[in-house]
N, C-alpha and C positions, 0 to 999 in steps of 0.2 A: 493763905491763898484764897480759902473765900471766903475772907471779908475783904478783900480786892475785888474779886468776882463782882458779889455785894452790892459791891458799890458802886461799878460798872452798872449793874442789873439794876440798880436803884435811880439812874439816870434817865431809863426809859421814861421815867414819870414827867421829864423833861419835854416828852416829844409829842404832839398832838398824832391820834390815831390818823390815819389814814380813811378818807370819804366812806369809803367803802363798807368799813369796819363798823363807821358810826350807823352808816342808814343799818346794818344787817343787827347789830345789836336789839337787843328789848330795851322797852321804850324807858323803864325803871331804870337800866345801866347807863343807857345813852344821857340822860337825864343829867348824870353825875361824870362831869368828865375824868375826874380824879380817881374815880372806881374801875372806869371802862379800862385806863391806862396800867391800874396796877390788877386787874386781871389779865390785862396784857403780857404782863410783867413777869406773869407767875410760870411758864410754860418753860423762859429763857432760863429764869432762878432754878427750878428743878434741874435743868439740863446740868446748868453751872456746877450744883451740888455734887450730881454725879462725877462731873468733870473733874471737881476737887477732891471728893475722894479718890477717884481710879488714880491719880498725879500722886496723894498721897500713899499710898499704896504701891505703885509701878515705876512713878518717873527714875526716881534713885537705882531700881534694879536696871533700869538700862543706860543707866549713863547722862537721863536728862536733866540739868543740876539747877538751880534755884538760890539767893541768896536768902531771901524769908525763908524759906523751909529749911534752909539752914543746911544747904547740899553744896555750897557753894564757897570759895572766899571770902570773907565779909572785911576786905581791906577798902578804908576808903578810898584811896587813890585808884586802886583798883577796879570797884565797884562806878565810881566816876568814869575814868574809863571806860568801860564797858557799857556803859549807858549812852556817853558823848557818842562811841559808834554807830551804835545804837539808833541814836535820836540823827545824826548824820545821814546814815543811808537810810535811813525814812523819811529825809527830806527832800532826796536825789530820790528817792523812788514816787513821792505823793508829786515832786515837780514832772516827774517821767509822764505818770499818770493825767495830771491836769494838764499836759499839754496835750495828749494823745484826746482827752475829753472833749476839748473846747477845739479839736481842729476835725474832731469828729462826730458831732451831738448827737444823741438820742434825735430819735423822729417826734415830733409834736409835745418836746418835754423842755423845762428850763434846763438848762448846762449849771447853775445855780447846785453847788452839792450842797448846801443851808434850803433844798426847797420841800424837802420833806423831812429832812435829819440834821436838828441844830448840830453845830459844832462838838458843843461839851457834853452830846450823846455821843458821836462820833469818837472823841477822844476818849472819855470814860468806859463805854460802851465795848466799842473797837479795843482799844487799847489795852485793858483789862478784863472784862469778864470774857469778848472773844479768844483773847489767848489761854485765858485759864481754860474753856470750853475746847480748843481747837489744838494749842501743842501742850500744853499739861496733861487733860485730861487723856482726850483723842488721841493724839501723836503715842502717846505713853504706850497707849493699849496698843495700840497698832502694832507698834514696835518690838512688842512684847512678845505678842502675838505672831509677827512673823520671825521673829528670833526663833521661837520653839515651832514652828512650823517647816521652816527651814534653816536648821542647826548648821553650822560651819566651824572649822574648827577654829578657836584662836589663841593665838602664841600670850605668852605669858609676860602683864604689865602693858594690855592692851585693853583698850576699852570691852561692854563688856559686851557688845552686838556688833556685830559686822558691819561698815558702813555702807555698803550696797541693800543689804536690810532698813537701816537709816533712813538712805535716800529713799528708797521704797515706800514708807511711811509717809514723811514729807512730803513726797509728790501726791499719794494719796489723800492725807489729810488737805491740803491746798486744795486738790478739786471738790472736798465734800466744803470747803469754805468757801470756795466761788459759787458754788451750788446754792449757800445760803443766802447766799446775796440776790437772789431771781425773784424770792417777794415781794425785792423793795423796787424790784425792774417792772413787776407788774403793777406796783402802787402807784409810780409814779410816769408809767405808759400804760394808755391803755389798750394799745395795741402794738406788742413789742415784734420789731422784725427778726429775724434771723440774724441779722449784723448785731441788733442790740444785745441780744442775746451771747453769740459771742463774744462779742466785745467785754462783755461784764465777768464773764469766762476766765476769759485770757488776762485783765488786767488784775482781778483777782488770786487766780491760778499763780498768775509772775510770783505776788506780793507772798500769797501764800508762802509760798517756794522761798524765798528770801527769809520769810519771819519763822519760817522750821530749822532755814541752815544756822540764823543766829541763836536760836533757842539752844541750840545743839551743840552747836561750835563756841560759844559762850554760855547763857542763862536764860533762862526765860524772863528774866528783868529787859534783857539786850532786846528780845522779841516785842516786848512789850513797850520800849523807849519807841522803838523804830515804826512800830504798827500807828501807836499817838502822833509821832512825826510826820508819816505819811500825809493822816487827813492836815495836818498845820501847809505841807508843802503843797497838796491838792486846793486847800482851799486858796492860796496865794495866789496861785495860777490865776483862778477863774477869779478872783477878783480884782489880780492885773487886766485880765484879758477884758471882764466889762468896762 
């Protein structure tokens, strides 16, 4: 799981800093755009690491299953399946999203999702090391966490947290993901409204919510097919709509 992470984390080196980042740097890093990016680089990787151990550690005690980690079914038709889904409602969700985008733009910004974050950051990036960071690592603990905080009794040959606990996590973890996303709203506005603001909220918060119930309700491969498929059906949109 983190050498997915990894490799997710190794794609920032893809993505040019943000203006901002470069004028504030020292003039030795700015100098070196390959350095600037993988000192960038190194904040997320740390996070990641964490996030793969607490997953290795946690996910299995509450129920959140993995085929690489080896918590899962490892049947191919199986695993095909669950990924097809996967990658499905991430395409009905990123087409949901790209149409809600381009019929409602950021104020003084491209509607362009390639205008600060190529693609195969997106896919890579998103797709893998933020699930590893967000329902592996996060959701795990979360879950964990409020399972022994608030105990509930359960019946025997039942999962091993309560799913109002679950949901609980889920919806929490989703808003610390839509929260993450508010750097790249200041990157790329420089004076974000109260609508853009929500907006990046709420469309994340959804997506959040969606990529915990399939982590959960299948694997985290399924969260991970559908988070990739997202940006494929986000980016179609807005490149029907130009």
């Amino acid at each position: 799981m983190w050498l997915l992470g990894a490799a997710g984390v190794a794609s920032l080196l893809l993505q040019a800093p943000p203006p901002a980042v470069v004028a504030a740097a020292p003039p030795t890093v700015a100098a070196s755009p390959l350095a600037l990016r993988a000192l960038l680089a190194l904040p997320p990787l740390a996070l990641m690491t964490l996030a793969a151990l607490a997953g290795a550690a946690w996910a299995h005690r509450v129920g959140l299953r993995s085929v690489l980690a080896g918590t899962q079914g490892s049947g191919g038709g199986r695993v095909a399946a669950m990924l097809g889904a996967g990658g499905a409602i991430g395409l009905l969700l990123g087409t949901a999203i790209g149409v809600v985008e381009v019929a409602l733009p950021r104020a003084g910004s491209s509607t362009a999702p390639s205008a600060w974050t190529p693609l195969a950051v997106a896919l890579l990036y998103g797709g893998l090391a933020e699930e590893v960071l967000m329902r592996w690592g996060l959701m795990a603990a979360l879950t964990l966490a409020l399972a022994r905080l608030l105990p509930r009794p359960r019946a025997a040959g039942t999962r091993r947290v309560d799913r109002s606990v679950v949901a609980v996590a889920v919806v929490v973890t989703s808003l610390v993901f839509a929260a993450a996303h508010l750097p790249a709203l200041a990157a790329l506005v420089a004076a974000p409204t109260a609508a853009d603001v929500l907006r990046v909220l709420g469309l994340n918060t959804t997506a959040g919510v969606v990529y915990g119930a399939l982590a959960w309700r299948h694997a985290l491969e399924s969260a991970m097919a559908a988070h990739a498929a997202t940006h494929l059906g986000r980016v179609a949109v807005h490149a029907a709509w130009v």
